[in-house]
Backbone as ProteinMPNN parsed JSONL, in Angstrom:
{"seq_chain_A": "XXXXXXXXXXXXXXXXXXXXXXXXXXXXXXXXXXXXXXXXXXXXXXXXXXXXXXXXXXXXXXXXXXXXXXXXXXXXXXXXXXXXXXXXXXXXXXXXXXXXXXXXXXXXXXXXXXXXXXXXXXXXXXXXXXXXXXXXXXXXXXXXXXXXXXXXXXXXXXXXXXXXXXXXXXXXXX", "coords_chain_A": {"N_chain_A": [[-32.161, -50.043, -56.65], [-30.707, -51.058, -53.485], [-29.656, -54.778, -53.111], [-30.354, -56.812, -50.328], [-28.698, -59.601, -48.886], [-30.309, -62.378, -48.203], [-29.172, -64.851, -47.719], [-26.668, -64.322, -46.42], [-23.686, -65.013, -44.913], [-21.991, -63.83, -41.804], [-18.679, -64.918, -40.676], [-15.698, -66.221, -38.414], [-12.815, -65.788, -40.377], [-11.637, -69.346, -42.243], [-8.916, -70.628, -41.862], [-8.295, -71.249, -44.576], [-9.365, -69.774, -46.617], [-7.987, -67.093, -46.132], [-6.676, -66.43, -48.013], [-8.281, -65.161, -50.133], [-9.344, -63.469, -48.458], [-6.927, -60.901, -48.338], [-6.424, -60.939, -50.8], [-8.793, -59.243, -51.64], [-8.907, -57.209, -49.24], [-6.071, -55.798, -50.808], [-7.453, -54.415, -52.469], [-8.537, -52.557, -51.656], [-6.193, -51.613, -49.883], [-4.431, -50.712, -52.942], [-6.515, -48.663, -53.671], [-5.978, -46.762, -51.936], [-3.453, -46.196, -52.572], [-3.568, -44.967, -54.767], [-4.852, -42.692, -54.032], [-2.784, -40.932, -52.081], [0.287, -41.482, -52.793], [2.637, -40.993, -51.078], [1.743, -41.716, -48.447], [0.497, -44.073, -48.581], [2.265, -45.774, -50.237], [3.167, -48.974, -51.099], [4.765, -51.487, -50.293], [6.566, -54.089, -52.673], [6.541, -56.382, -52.436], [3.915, -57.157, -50.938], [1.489, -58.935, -50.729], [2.438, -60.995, -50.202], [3.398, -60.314, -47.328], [0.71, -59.479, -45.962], [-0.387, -61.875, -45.741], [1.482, -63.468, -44.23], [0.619, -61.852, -41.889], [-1.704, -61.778, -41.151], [-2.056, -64.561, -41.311], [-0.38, -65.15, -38.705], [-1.462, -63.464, -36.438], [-3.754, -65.341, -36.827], [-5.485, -66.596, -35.147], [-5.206, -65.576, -32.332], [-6.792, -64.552, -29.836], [-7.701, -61.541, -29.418], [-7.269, -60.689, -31.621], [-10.235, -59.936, -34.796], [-10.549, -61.936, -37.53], [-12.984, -61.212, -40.031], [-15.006, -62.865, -42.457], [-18.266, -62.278, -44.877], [-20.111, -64.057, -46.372], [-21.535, -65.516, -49.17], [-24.336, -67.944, -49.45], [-24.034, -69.832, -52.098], [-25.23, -72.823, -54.584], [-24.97, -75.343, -55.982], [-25.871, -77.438, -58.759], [-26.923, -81.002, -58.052], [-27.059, -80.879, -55.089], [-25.119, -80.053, -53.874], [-23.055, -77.177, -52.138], [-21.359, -74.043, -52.169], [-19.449, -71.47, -51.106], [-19.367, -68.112, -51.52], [-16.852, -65.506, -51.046], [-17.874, -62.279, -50.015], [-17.22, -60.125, -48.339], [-14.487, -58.447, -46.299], [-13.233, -58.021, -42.629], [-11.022, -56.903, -40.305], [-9.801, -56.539, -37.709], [-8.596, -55.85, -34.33], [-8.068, -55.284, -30.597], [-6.901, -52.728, -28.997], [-4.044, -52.058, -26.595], [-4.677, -48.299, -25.229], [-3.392, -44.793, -24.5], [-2.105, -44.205, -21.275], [-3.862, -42.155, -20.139], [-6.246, -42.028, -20.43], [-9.707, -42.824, -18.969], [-10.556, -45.445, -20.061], [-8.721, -48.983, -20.868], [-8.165, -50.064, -23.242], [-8.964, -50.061, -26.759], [-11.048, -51.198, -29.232], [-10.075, -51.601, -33.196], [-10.629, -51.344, -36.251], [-8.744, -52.276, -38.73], [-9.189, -53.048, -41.217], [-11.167, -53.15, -43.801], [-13.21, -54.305, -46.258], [-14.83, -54.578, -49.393], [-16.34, -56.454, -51.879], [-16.523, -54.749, -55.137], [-18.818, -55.158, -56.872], [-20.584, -55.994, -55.021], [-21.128, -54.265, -53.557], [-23.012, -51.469, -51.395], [-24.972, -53.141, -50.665], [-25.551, -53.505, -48.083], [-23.584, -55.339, -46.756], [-20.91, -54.243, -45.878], [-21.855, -53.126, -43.312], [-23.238, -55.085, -41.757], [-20.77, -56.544, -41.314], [-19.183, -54.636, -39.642], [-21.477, -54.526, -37.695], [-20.834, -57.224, -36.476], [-18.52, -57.169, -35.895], [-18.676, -55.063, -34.151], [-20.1, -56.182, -32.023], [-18.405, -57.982, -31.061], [-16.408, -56.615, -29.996], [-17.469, -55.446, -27.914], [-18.455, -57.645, -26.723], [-15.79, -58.208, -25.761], [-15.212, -56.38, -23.834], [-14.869, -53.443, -23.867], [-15.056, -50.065, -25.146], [-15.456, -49.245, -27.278], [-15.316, -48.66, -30.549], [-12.833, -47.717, -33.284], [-12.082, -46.833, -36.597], [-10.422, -45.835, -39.528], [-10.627, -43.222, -41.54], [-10.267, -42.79, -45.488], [-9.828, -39.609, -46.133], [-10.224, -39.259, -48.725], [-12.215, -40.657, -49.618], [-15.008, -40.363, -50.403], [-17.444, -42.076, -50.237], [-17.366, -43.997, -48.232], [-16.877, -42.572, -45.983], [-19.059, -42.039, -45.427], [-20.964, -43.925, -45.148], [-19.87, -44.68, -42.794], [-20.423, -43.03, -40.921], [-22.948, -43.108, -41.313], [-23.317, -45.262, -39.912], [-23.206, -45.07, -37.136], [-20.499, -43.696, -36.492], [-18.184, -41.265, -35.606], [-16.384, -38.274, -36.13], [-13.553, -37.724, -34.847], [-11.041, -36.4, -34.906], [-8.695, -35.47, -37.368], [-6.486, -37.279, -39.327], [-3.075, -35.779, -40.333], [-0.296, -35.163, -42.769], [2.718, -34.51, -43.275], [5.209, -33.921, -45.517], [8.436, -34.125, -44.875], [10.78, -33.778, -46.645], [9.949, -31.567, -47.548], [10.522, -29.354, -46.414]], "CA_chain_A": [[-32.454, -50.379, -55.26], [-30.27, -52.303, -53.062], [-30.207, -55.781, -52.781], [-29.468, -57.446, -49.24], [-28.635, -61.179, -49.095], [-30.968, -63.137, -47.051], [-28.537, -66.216, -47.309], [-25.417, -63.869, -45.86], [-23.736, -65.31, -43.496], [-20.634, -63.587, -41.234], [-17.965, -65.419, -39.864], [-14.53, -65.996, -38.754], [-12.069, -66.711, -41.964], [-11.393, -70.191, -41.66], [-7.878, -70.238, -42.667], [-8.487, -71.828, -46.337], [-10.221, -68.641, -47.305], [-7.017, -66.055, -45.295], [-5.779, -65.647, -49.303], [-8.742, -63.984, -50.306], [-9.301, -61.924, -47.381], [-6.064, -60.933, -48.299], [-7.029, -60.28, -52.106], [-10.182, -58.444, -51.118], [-7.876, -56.176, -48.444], [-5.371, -55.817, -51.597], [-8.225, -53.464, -53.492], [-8.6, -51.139, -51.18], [-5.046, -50.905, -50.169], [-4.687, -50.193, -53.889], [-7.319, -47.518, -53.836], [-5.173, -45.574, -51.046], [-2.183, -45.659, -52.65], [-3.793, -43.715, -55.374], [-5.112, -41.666, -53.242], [-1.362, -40.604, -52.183], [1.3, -42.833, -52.686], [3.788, -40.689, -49.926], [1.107, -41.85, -47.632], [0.224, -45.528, -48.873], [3.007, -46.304, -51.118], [2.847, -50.239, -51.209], [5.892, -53.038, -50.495], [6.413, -54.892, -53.735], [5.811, -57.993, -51.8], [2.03, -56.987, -49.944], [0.676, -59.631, -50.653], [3.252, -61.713, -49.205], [3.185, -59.602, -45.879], [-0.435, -59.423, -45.607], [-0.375, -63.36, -45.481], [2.218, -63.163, -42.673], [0.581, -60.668, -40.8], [-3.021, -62.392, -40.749], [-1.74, -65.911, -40.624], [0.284, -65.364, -37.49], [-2.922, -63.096, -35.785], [-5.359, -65.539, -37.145], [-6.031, -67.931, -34.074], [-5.254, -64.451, -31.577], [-8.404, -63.64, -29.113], [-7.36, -60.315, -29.691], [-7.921, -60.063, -32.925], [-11.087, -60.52, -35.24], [-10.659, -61.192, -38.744], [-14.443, -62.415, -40.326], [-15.498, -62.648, -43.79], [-19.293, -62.154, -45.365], [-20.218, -65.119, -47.529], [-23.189, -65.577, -49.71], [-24.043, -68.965, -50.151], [-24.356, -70.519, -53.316], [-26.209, -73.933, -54.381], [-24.736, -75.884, -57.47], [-26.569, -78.953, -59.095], [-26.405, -82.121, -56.895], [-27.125, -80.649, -53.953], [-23.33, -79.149, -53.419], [-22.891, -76.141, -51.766], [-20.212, -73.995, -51.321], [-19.89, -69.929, -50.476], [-18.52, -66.999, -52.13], [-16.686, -64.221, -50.181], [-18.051, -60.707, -50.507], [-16.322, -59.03, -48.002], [-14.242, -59.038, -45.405], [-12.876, -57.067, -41.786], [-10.222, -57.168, -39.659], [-9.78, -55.731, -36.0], [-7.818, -56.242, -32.908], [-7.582, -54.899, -29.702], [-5.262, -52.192, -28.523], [-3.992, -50.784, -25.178], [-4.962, -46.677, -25.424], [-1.852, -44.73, -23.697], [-2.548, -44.59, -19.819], [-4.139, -41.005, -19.217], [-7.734, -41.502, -20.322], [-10.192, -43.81, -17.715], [-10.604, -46.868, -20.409], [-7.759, -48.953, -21.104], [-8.657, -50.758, -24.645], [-10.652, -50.503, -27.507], [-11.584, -51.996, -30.948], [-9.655, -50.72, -34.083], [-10.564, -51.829, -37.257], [-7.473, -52.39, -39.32], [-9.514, -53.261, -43.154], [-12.454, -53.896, -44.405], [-13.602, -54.401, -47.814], [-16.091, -55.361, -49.972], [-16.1, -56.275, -53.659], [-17.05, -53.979, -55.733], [-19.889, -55.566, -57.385], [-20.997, -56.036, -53.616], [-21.193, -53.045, -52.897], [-24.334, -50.831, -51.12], [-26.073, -54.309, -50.077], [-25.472, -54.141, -46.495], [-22.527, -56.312, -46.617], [-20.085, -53.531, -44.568], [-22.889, -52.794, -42.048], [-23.067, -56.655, -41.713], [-19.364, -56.673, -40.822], [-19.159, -53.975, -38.753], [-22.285, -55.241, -36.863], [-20.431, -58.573, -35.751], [-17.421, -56.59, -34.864], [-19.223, -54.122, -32.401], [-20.754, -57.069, -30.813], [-17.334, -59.039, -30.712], [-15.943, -55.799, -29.1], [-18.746, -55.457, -26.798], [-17.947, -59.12, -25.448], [-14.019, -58.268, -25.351], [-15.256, -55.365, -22.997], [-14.364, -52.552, -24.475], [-16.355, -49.404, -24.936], [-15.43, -48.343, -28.403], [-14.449, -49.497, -32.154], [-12.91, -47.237, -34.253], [-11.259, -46.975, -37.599], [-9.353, -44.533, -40.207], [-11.709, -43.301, -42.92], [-8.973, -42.227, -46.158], [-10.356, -38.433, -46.439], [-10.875, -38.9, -50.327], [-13.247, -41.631, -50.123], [-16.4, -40.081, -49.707], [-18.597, -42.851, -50.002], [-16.865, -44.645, -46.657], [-17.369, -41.434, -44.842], [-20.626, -41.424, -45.873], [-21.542, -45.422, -44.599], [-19.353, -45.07, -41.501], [-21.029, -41.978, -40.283], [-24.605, -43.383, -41.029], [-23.5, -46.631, -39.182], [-22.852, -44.198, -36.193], [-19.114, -43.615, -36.397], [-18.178, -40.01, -35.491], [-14.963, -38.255, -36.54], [-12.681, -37.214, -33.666], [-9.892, -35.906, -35.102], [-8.108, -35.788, -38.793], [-4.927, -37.313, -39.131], [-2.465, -35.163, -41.16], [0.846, -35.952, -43.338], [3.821, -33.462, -43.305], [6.379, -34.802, -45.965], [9.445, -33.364, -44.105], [12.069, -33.542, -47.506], [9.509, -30.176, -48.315], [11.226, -28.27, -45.37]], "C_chain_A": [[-31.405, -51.367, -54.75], [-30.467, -53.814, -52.821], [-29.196, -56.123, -51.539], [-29.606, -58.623, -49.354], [-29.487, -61.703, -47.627], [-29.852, -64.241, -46.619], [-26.358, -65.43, -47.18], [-24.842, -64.35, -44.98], [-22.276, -64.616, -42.948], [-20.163, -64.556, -40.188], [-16.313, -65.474, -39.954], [-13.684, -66.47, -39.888], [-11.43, -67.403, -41.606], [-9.719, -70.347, -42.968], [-7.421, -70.837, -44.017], [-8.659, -70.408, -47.079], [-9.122, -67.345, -47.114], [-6.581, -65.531, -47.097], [-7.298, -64.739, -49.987], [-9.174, -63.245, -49.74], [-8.534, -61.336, -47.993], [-6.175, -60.373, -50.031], [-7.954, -58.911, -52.015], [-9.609, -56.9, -50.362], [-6.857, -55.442, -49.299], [-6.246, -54.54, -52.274], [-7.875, -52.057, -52.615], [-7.061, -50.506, -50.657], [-4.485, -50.14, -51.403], [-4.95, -48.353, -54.317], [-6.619, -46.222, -52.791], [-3.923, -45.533, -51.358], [-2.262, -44.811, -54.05], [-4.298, -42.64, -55.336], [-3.665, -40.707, -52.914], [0.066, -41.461, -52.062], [2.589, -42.092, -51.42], [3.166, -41.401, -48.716], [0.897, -43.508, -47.719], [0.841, -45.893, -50.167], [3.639, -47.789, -50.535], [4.099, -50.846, -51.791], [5.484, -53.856, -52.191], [5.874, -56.156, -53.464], [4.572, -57.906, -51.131], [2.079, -57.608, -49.957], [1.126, -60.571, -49.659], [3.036, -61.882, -47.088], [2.088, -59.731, -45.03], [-0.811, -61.348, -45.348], [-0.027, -63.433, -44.322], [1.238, -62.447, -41.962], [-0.687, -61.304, -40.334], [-2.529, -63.66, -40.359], [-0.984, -65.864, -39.181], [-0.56, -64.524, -36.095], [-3.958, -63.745, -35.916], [-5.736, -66.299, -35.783], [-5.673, -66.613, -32.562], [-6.43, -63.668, -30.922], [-8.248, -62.136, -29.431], [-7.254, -59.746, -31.04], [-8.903, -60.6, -34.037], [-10.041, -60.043, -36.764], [-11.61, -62.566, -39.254], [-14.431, -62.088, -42.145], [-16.929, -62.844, -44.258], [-19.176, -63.396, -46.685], [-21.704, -64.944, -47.978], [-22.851, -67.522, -50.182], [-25.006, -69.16, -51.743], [-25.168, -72.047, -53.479], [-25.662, -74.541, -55.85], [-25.514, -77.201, -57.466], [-26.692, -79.722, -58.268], [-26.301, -82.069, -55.724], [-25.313, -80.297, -52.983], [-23.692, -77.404, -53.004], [-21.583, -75.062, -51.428], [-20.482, -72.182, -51.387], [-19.006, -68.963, -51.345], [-18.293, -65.812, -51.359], [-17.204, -62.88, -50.812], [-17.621, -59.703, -49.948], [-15.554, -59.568, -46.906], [-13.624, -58.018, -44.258], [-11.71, -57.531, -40.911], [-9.567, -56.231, -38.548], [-8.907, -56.359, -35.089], [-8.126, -54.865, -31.621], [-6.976, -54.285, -29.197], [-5.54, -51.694, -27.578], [-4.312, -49.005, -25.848], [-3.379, -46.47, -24.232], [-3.254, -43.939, -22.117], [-3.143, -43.182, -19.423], [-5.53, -41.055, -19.9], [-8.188, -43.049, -19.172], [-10.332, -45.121, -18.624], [-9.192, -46.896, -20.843], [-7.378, -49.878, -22.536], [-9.488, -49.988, -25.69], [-9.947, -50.906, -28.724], [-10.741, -51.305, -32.064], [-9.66, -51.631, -35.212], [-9.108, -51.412, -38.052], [-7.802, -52.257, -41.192], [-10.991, -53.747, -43.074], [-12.708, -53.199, -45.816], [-14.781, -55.316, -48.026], [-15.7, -55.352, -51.083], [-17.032, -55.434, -54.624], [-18.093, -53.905, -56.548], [-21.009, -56.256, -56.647], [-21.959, -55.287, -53.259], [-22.555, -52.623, -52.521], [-25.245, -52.203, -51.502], [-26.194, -54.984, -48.908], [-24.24, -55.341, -46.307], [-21.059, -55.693, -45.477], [-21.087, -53.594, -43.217], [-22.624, -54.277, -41.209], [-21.575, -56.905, -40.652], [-19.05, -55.959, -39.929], [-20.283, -54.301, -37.966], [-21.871, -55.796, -36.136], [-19.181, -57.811, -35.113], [-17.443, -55.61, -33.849], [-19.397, -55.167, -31.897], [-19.553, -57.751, -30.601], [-16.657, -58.131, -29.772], [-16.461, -55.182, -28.303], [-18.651, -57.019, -25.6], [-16.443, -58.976, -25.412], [-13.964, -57.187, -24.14], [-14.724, -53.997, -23.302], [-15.664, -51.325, -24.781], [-16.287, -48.357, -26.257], [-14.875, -49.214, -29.426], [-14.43, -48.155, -32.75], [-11.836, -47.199, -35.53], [-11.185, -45.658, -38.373], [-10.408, -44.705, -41.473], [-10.65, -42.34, -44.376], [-10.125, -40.836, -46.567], [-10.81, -38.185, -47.89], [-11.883, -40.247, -50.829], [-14.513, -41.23, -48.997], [-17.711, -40.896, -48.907], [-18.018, -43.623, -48.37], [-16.941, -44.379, -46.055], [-18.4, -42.218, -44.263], [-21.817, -42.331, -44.748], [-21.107, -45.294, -43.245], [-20.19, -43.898, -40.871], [-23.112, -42.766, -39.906], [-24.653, -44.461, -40.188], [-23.34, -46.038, -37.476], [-21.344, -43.884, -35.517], [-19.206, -41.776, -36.22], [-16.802, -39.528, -35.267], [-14.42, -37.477, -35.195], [-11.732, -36.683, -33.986], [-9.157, -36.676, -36.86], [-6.675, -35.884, -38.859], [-4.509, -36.452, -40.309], [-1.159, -35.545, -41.47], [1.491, -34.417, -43.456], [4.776, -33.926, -44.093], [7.86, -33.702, -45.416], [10.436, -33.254, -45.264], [10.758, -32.075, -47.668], [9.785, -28.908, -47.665], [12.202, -27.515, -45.53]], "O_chain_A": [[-31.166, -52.388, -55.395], [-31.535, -54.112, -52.286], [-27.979, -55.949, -51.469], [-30.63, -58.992, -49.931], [-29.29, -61.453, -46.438], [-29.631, -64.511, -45.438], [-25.303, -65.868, -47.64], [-25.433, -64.209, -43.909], [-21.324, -64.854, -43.692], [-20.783, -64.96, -39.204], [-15.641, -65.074, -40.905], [-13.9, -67.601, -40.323], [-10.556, -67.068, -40.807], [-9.553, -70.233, -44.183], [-6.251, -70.847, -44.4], [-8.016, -70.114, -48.086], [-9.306, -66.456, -47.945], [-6.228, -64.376, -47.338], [-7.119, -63.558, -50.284], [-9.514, -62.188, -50.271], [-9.257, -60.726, -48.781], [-5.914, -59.187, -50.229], [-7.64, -57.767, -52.343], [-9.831, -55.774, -50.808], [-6.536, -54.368, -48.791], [-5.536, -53.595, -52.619], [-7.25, -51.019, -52.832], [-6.705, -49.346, -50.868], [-4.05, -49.01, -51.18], [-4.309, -47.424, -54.809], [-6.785, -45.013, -52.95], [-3.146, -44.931, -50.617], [-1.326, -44.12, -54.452], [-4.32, -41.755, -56.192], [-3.547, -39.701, -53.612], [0.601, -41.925, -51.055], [3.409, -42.888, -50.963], [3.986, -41.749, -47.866], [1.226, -44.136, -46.713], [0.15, -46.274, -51.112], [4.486, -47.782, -49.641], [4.506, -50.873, -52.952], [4.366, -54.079, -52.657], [5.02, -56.811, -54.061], [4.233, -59.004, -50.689], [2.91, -57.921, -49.105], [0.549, -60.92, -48.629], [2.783, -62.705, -46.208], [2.141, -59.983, -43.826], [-1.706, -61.686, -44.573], [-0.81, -63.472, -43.373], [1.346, -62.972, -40.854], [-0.817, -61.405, -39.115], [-2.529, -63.945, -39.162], [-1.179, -66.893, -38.534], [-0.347, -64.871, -34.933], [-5.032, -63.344, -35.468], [-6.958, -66.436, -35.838], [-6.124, -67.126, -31.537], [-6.907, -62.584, -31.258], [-9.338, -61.735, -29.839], [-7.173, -58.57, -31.395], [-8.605, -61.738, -34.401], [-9.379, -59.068, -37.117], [-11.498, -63.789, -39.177], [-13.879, -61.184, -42.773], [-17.106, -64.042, -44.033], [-18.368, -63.501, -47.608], [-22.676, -64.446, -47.411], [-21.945, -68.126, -50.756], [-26.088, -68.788, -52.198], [-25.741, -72.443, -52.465], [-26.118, -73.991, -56.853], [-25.758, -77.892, -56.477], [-26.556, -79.117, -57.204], [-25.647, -82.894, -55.088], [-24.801, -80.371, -51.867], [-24.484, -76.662, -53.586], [-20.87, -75.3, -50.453], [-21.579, -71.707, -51.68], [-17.905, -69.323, -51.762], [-19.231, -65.106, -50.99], [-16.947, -62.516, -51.959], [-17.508, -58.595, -50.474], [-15.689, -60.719, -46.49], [-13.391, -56.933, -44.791], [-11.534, -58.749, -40.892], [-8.862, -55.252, -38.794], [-8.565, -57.527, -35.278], [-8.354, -53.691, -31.911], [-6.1, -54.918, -28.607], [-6.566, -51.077, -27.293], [-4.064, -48.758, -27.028], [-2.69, -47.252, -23.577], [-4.404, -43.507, -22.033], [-2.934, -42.929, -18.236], [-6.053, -39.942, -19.943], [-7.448, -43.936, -18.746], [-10.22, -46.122, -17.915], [-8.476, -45.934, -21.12], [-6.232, -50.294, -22.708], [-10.535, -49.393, -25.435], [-8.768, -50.937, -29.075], [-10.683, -50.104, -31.8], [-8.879, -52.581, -35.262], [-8.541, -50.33, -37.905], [-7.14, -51.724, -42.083], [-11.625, -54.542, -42.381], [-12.503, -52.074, -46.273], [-15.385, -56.197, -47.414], [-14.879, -54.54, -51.51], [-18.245, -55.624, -54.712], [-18.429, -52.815, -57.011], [-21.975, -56.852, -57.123], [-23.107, -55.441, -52.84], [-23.453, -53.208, -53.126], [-26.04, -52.27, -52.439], [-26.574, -56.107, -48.575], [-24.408, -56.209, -45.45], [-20.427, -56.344, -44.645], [-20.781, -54.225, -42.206], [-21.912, -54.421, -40.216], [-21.519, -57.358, -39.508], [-18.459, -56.599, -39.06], [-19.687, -54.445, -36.898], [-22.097, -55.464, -34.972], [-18.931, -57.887, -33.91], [-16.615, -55.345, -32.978], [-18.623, -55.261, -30.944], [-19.706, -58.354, -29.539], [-16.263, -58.644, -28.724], [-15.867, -54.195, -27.869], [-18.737, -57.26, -24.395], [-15.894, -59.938, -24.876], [-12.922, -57.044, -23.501], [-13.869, -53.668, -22.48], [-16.87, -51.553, -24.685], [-16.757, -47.225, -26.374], [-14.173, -50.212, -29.267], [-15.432, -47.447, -32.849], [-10.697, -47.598, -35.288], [-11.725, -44.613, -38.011], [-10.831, -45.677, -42.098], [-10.361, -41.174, -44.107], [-11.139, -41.064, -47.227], [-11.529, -37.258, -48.263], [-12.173, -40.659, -51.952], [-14.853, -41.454, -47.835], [-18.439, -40.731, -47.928], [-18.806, -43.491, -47.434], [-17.114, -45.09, -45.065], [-18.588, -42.791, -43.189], [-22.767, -41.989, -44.043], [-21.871, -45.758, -42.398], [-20.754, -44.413, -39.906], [-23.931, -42.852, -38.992], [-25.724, -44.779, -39.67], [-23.403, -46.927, -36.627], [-21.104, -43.845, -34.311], [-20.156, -41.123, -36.652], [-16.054, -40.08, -34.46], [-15.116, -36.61, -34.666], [-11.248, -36.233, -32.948], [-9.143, -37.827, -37.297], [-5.841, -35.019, -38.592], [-5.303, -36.292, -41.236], [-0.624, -36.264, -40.625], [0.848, -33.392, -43.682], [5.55, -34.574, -43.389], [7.982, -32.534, -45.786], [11.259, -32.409, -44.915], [11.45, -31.368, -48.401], [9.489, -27.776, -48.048], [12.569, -26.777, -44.615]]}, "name": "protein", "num_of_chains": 1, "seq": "XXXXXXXXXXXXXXXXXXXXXXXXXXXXXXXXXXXXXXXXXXXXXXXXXXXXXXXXXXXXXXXXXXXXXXXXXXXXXXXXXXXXXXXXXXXXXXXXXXXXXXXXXXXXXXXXXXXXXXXXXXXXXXXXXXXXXXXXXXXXXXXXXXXXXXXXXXXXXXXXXXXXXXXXXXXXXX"}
């Protein structure tokens, strides 16, 4: 049976925490570059990049990036939190021939794998409809990697609905 965390809490990653977002984001990149590496074949430096790329979007109205904590409780009345997952979205113009002129696009989200199926994505995607609901916007959507079933599986039941399948052409096979 699943377990959900009563003492979950989502929020934005306060930039102490940006390296394991950044870890966490690291898996699943991972997991898509063994999926196809022509497709998600991975800079020697990521990690590096992925630092850059959040640290210089992190303080950007235009783009969310939150992380799922559970808190913890040690001896002595100390407290401190453990990440379990985390998301990351922005904002983009759409090109100028449909009637809206924005929406939501998740960029990553992850969870840890010993996380997992305890409401901890739902969670995350929750706060980021409602963050892209107050940015005005009339849609969020994101890239589901076609060989990960189970992601379908969650994004569909969360009410995501596929519009179109991107496709890869490696052009040296011409």
């Amino acid at each position: 049976m699943d377990q959900h965390y009563s003492d979950l809490e989502i929020l934005p990653v306060p930039e102490s925490d940006i390296a394991a977002l950044v870890e966490l984001f690291l898996l699943v990149e991972r997991q898509h570059e063994q999926y196809w590496p022509l497709r998600w074949a991975l800079r020697p430096d990521i990690q590096q990049r992925y630092m850059r790329w959040i640290s210089s979007n992190h303080t950007n109205p235009e783009w969310l990036f939150i992380v799922a904590r559970r808190k913890t409780h040690h001896s002595g009345g100390n407290a401190s939190a453990e990440i379990l997952g985390g998301l990351a979205a922005a904002i983009n113009q759409e090109i100028p021939i449909y009637q809206f002129t924005h929406y939501a696009f998740i960029h990553d989200l992850a969870v840890r794998p010993d996380a997992r199926r305890q409401g901890i994505a739902n969670a995350l995607i929750q706060y980021s409809r409602q963050w892209a609901q107050n940015k005005g916007v009339n849609q969020l959507r994101l890239m589901a990697a076609a060989k990960n079933a189970s992601a379908k599986a969650l994004f569909e039941k969360l009410g995501f609905q596929a519009t179109y399948s991107e496709m890869v052409l490696p052009v040296d096979s011409i």
